[in-house]
C-alpha positions in Angstrom: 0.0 0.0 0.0 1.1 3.8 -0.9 0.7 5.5 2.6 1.0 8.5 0.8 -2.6 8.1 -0.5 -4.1 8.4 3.1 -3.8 12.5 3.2 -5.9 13.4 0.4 -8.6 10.4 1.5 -8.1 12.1 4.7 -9.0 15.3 4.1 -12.1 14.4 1.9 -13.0 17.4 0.0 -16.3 17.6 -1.7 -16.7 18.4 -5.4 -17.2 22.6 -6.1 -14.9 23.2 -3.2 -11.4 24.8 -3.0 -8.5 23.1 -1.9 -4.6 24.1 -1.5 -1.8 21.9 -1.7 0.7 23.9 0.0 3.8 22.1 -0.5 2.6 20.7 -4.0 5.8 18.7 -5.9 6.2 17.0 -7.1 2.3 16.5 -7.4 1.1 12.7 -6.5 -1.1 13.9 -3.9 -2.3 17.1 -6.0 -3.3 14.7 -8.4 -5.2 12.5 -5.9 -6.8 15.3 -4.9 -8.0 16.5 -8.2 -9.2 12.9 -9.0 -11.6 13.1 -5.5 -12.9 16.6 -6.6 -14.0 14.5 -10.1 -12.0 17.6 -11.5 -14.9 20.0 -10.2 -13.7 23.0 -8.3 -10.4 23.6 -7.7 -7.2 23.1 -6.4 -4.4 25.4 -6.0 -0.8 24.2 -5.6 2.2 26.1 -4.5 5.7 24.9 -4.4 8.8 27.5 -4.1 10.8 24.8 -6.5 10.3 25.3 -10.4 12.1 22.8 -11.2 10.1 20.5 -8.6 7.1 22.5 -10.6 7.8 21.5 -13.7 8.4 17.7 -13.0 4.6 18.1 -11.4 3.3 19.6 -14.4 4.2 16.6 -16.7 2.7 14.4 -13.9 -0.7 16.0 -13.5 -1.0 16.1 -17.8 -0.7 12.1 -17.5 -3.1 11.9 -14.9 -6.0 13.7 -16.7 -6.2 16.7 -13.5 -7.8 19.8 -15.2 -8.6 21.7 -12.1 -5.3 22.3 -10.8 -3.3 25.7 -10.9 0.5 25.3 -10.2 1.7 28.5 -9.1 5.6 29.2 -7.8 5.7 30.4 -4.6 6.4 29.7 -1.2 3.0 29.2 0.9 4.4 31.3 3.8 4.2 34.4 1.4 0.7 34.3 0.9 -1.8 36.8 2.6 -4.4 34.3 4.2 -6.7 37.4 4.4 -6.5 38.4 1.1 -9.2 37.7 -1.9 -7.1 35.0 -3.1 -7.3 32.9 -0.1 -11.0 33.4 0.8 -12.1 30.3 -1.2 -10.0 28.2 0.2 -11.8 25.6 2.3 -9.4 22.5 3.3 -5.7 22.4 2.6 -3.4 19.7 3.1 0.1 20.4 4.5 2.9 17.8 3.7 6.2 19.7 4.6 9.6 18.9 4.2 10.6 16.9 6.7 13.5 14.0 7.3 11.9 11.5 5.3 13.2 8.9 7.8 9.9 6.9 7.0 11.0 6.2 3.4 12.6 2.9 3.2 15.6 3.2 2.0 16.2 6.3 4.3 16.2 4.3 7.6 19.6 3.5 8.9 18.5 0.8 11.3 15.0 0.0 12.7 14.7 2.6 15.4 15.8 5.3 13.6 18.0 6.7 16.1 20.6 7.2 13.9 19.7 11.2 13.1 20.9 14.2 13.1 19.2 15.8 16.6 19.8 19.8 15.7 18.1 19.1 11.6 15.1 17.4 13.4 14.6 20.3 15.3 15.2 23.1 12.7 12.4 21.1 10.4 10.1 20.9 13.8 10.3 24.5 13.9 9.3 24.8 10.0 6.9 22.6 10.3 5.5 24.4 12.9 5.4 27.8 11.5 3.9 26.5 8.0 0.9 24.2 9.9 0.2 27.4 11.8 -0.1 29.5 8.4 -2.5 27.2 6.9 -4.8 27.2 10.6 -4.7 31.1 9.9 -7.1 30.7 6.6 -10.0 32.3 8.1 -12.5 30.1 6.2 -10.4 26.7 6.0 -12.5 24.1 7.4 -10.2 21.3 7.9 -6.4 20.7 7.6 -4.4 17.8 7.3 -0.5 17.4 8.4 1.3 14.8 7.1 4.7 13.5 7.0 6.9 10.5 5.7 8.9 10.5 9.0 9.1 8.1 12.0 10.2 10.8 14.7 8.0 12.2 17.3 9.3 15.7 16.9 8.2 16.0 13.5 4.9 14.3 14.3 3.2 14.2 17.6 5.2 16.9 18.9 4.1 19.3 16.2 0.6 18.5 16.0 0.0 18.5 19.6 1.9 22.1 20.3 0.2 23.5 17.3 -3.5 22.2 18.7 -2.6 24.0 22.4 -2.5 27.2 20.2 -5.8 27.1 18.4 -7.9 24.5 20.5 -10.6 27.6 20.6 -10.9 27.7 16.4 -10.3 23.6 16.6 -10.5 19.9 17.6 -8.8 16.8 16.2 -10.7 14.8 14.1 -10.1 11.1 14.2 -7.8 9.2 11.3 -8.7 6.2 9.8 -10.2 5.3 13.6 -10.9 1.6 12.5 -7.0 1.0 12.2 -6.6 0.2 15.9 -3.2 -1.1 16.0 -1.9 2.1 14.4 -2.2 4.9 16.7 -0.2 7.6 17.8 2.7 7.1 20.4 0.9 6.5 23.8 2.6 9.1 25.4 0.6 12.0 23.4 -2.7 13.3 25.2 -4.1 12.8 21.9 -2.6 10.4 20.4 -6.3 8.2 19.2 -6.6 10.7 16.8 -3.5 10.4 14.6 -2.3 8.0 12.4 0.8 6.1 12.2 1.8 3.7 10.1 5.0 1.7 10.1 6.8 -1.1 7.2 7.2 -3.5 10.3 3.0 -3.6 11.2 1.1 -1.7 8.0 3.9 -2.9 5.5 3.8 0.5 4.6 6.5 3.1 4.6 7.2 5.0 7.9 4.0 7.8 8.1 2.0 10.3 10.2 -1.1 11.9 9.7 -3.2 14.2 11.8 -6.3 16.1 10.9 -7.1 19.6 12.6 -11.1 20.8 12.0 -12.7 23.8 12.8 -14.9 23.5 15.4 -18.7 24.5 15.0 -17.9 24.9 11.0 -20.2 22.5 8.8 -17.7 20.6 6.2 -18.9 19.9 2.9 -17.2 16.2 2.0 -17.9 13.4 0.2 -18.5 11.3 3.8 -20.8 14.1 4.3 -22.8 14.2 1.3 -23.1 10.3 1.9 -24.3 10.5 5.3 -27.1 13.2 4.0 -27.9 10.6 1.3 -28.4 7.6 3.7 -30.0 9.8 6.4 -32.6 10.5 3.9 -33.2 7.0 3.0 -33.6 5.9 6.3 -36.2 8.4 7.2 -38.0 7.8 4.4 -38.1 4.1 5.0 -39.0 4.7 8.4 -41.9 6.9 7.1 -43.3 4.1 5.0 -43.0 1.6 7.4 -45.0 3.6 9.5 -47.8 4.4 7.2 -47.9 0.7 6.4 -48.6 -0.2 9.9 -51.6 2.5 10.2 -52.9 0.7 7.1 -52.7 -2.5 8.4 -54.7 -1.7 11.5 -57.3 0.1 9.2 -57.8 -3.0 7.8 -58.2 -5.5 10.9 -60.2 -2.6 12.0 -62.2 -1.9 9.6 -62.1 1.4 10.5 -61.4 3.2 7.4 -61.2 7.1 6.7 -64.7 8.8 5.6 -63.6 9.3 2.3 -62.3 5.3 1.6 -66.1 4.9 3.1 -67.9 7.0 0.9 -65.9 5.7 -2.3 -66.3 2.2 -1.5 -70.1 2.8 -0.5 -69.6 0.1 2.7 -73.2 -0.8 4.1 -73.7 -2.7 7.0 -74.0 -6.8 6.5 -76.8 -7.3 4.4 -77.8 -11.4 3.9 -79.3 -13.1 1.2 -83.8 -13.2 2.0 -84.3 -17.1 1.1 -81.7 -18.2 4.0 -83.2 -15.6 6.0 -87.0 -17.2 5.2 -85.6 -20.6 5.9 -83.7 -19.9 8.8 -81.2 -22.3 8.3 -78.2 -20.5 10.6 -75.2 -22.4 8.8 -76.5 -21.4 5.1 -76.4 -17.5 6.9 -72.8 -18.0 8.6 -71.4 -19.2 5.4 -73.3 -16.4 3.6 -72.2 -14.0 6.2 -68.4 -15.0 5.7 -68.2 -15.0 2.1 -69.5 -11.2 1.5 -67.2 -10.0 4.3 -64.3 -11.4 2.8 -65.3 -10.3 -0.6 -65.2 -6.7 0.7 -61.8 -6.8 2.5 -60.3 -8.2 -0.7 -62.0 -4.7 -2.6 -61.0 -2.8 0.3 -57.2 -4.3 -0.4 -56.9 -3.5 -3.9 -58.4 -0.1 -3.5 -55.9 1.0 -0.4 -53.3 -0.3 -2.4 -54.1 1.4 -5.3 -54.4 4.5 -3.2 -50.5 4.1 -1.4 -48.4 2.7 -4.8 -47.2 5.6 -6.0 -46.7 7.2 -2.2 -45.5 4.2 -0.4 -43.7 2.0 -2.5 -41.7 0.3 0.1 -40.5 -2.6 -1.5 -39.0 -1.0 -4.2 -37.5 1.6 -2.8 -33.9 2.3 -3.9 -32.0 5.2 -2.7 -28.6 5.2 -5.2 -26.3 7.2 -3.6 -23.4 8.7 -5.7 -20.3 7.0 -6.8 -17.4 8.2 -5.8 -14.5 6.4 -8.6 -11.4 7.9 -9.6 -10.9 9.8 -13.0 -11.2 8.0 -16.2 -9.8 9.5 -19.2 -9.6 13.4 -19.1 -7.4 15.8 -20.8 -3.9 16.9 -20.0 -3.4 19.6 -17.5 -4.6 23.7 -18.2 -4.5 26.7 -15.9 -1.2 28.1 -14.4 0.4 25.3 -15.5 1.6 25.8 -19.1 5.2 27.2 -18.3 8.5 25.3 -19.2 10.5 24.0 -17.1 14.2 25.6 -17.5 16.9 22.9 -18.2 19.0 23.0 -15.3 22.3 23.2 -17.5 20.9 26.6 -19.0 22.0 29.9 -18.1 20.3 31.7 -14.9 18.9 34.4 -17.2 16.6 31.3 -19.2 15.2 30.0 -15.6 14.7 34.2 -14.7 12.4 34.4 -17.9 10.6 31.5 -16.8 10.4 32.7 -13.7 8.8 35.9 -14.8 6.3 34.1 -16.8 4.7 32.4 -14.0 5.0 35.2 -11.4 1.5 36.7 -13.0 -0.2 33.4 -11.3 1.0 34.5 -7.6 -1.4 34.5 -5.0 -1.6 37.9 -3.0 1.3 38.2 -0.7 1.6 39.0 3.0 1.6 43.0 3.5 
């Protein structure tokens, strides 16, 4: 399994929304993200690498994303007040970080062999970039991810960040079912993240955690299926119910005025020869007949009545399906520069550079 497929699943935006990838290249996840929007709304992703950028930009044409704008610039340069950012609605932060989760990056199998003064310059990054992203004033959820196996880069982070906006946001839970894959015990909150390991998940080394705003409706796909299902349920439950008031109607006989004046009931009437003769078992039999003629009228005219309302049996709520991108074409937007060959001369990569600067977001004042 790809562990780094769990951030975009995990931050589950709905279709018409915004999203930002803030540390974009070189694109996997934007074009995961693009593929759960169905390529409706949009999905803005910065990187300060063009090279990285361009590398992204021949990935997301292969994919089929056409709702991506790849823009150069660093995320921590971007006015999260300004009209540019207002849109945005989730935004998934994957920073640098050690990579110590990536296979061939771990030394030995505690990872202890690591530079201690690095970890802590990329916890303070991190940090500083998680907080930006918290700042969005109409961001409804975040998710922090890395491909590292330290605490300081994981738990640490999303646990000193939280003590700093616990009043705009609450943890929501990762992948809950996998049990065996929690956080490090030590953490207060440590339920709510993820972490996945090559030794138990037979993954690479990974962390997820997901910050969302509390008292801020989401719109996601889980969402939109939750509506759908609510809706079948209650409408189920409706019929049902209706089904049972018809049912006691009918043992009952005690049918509305209107079902009486349609089907014209009169009271028992019995045939006049068995009457004259008085023979009682000629009148029961009599009696029994016409009283089961008229329930079987009254059945086919109640359900006459209720088919088109109540159809309970063949009720089928179909609720939408969510499958990847088929076949779409190749990348627009912000994304048709060239990428400079790195053994051109600095003025080529400056022209390049000037040709995507008109796609920058509004910087910080």
């Amino acid at each position: 399994m790809q562990a780094s497929c769990v951030p975009a699943h995990v931050l589950d935006p709905a279709p018409s929304t915004t999203v930002l990838d803030c540390c974009a290249a070189p694109g996997n996840k934007t074009s995961h993200l693009a593929s759960l929007l169905k390529n409706d709304g949009r999905v803005i992703a910065l990187d300060r690498d063009l090279k990285r950028l361009g590398t992204m930009e021949n990935l997301l044409s292969n994919s089929g994303a056409t709702c991506v704008e790849l823009i150069h610039q660093d995320f921590l340069t971007v006015d999260p007040t300004s009209e540019d950012a207002k849109d945005v609605q989730f935004i998934l932060v994957d920073p640098s970080c050690s990579g110590s989760g990536i296979l061939n990056h771990q030394t030995n199998a505690s990872g202890l062999d690591v530079d201690s003064n690095r970890i802590q310059t990329l916890k303070r990054f991190q940090i500083s970039i998680l907080k930006h992203a918290l700042s969005f004033p109409n961001v409804s959820r975040v998710v922090y991810s890395t491909c590292s196996i330290h605490s300081e880069e994981n738990e640490e982070v999303a646990e000193e960040v939280m003590a700093q906006v616990s009043d705009k946001y609450r943890f929501r839970p990762v992948l809950k079912q996998w049990r065996e894959s929690r956080g490090l015990d030590k953490f207060p909150h440590a339920s709510f993240f993820l972490r996945l390991s090559p030794t138990q998940d037979l993954t690479q080394g990974f962390f997820v955690a997901c910050f969302e705003r509390v008292g801020k409706e989401v719109a996601s796909v889980e969402n939109d299926t939750a509506c759908v299902t609510n809706k079948k349920d209650q409408t189920v439950s409706e019929a049902k119910v209706e089904r049972k008031k018809i049912k006691k109607m009918k043992k009952s006989c005690d049918f509305p005025t209107e079902l009486h004046t349609e089907m014209e009931i009169q009271p028992e009437s019995v045939d006049a020869e068995a009457q004259a003769a008085g023979n009682k078992k000629n009148l029961s039999q009599l009696q029994r007949k016409k009283k089961k003629r008229k329930h079987a009228e009254l059945d086919t005219h109640l359900d006459k009545q209720t088919e088109k309302k109540y159809c309970v049996d063949d009720l089928q709520i179909s609720i939408k399906n969510q499958s990847s991108l088929k076949s779409l074409p190749g990348a627009t937007g912000a994304s048709s520069f060239k990428v400079p060959d790195p053994l051109d001369s600095s003025a080529a990569t400056k022209k390049n550079v000037k040709k995507v600067k008109k796609n920058k977001l509004k910087g910080s004042q």
